[in-house]
C-alpha positions in Angstrom: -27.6 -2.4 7.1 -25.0 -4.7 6.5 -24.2 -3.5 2.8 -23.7 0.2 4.4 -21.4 -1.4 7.4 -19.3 -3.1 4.4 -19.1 -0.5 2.4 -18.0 1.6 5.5 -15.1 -0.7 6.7 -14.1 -0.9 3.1 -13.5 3.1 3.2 -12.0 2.6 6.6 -9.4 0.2 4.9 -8.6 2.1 1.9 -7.8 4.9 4.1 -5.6 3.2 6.5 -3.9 1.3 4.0 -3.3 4.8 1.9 -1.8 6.6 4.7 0.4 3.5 5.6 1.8 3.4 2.0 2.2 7.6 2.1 3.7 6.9 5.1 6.4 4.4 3.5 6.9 6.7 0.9 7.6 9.2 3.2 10.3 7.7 5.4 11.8 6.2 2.1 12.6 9.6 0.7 13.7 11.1 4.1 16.4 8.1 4.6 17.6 8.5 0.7 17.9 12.0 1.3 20.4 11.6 4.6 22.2 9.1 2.9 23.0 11.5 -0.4 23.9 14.3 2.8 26.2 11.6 4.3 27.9 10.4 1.0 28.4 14.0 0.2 30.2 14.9 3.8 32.2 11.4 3.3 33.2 13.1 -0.1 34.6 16.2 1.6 36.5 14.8 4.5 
């Protein structure tokens, strides 16, 4: 019982700490990708 309630908080954890690092990852590449858009319209003003 308590092996299988480990073992299930330890998948919890590796899922939320997944999504929190794909959700980094996400909002790292959207914010370098409106700062390349903003250079770029700097560039041509």
């Amino acid at each position: 019982m308590l092996l299988s309630a480990l073992a299930l908080s330890a998948l919890v954890l590796l899922v939320v700490v997944t999504g929190g690092i794909g959700y980094l990852t996400l909002s790292e590449w959207r914010d370098r990708r409106r700062q390349d858009q903003e250079k770029r319209e700097g560039r041509r003003r």
